[in-house]
TILUM-547921 format. One record per residue (C-alpha): x, y, z. Coordinates in steps of 0.25 Angstrom, whole numbers, plus 5000, padded with zeros to 4 digits. Example, Ala and Ser with C-alpha at 12.3 -4.5 7.8 and 13.67 -1.06 7.14 Angstrom:
BEGIN
504949825031/505549965029/
This chain:
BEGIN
494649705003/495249855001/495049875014/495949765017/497049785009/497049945006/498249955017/499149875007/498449914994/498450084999/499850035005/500650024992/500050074981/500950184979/502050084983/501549964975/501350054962/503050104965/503249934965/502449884953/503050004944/504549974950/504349834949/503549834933/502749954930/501649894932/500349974936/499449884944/499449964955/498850084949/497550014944/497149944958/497050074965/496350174958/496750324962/495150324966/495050234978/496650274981/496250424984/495050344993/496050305003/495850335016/496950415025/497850335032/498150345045/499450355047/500350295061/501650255063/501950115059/502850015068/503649905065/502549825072/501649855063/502449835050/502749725054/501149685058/500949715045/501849605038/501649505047/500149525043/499949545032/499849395025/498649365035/498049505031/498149475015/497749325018/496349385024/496349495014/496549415001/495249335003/494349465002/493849484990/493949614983/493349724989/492849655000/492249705013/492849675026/492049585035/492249565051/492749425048/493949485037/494049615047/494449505059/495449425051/496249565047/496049605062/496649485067/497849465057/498149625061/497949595075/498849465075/499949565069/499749665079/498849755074/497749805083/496749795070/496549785054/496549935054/497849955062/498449865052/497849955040/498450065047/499749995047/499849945034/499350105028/500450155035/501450055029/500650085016/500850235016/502250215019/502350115006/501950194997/502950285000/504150194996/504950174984/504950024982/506350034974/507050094986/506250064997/506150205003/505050295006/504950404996/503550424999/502150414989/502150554983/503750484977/503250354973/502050414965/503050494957/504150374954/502850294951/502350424941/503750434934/503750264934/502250244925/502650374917/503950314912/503450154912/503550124896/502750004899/501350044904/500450084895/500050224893/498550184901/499250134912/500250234912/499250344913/498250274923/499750264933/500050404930/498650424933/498650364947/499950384951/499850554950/498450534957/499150464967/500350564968/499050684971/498650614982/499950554989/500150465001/500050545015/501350565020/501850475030/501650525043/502350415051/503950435047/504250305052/503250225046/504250255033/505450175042/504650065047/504050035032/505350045028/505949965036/504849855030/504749885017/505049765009/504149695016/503049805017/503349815001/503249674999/501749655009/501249785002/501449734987/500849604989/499649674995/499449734982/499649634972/
């Protein structure tokens, strides 16, 4: 199933981890991605986005997370599954699944480059730090937590995002952000 969802999961962790901390300091996040398979990603192919597609991408994703949702954990994709996720991409104008994931790890890359409270692209390297300087003065975590954070977050800040290549892939996600946000977080919960 990773490989299904590891658009929307490597799309926001850096943005979902500013969320939860801005919204409860909470530190679920953290302990869903291990540092070990993070620095396992693979390098992502960078293109610029259209409005088309951002807006593919919304229109498809209910259909994606309905086939999605019914894999079990860690499962293997099979021809049948493969099909379904072509089709939904297809039917949303996408030329396959893979074009799609390309998409949505442009979008991604640009999300985790946002600051949620204003909405603007401050890039990851940014967010990192606000997130650092948010665990480090959090009252409420305990001291465990606090230090795994600290932990990941400054493993995280050695090995940054890529810089966005594609200027205007920042506008376009812009423009939708709300609703990229809002598609993003229910990806992760």
């Amino acid at each position: 199933m990773r490989a299904f969802v590891r658009p929307a999961l490597a799309a926001l962790s850096l943005a979902c981890f500013a969320a939860a901390f801005a919204a409860d300091g909470a530190l679920a996040q953290s302990k869903e991605a291990p540092p070990a398979q993070a620095a396992q990603a693979p390098q992502i192919k960078q293109i610029p986005l259209t409005e088309k597609q951002i807006q593919g991408v919304l229109a498809s994703q209910k259909d994606m997370d309905a086939i999605t949702a019914k894999l079990p954990e860690n499962a293997k994709p099979d021809q049948k599954v493969m099909a379904q996720l072509d089709a939904v991409a297809k039917k949303n104008g996408f030329a396959s699944y893979d074009e799609y994931n390309t998409v949505m790890d442009n979008i991604s890359l640009v999300l985790g480059g946002f600051d949620p409270a204003t909405k603007k692209y401050v890039g990851s390297e940014a967010i990192i730090k606000q997130q650092i300087a948010q665990v480090e003065g959090d009252k409420k975590m305990s001291a465990a937590d606090k230090k795994q954070a600290l932990a990941d977050l400054n493993m995280a800040l050695k090995s940054p995002e890529p810089p966005i290549e594609n200027k205007g892939n920042i506008d376009l996600v812009t423009k939708y952000y709300d609703k990229l946000a809002e598609l993003m977080g229910d990806d992760q919960n």
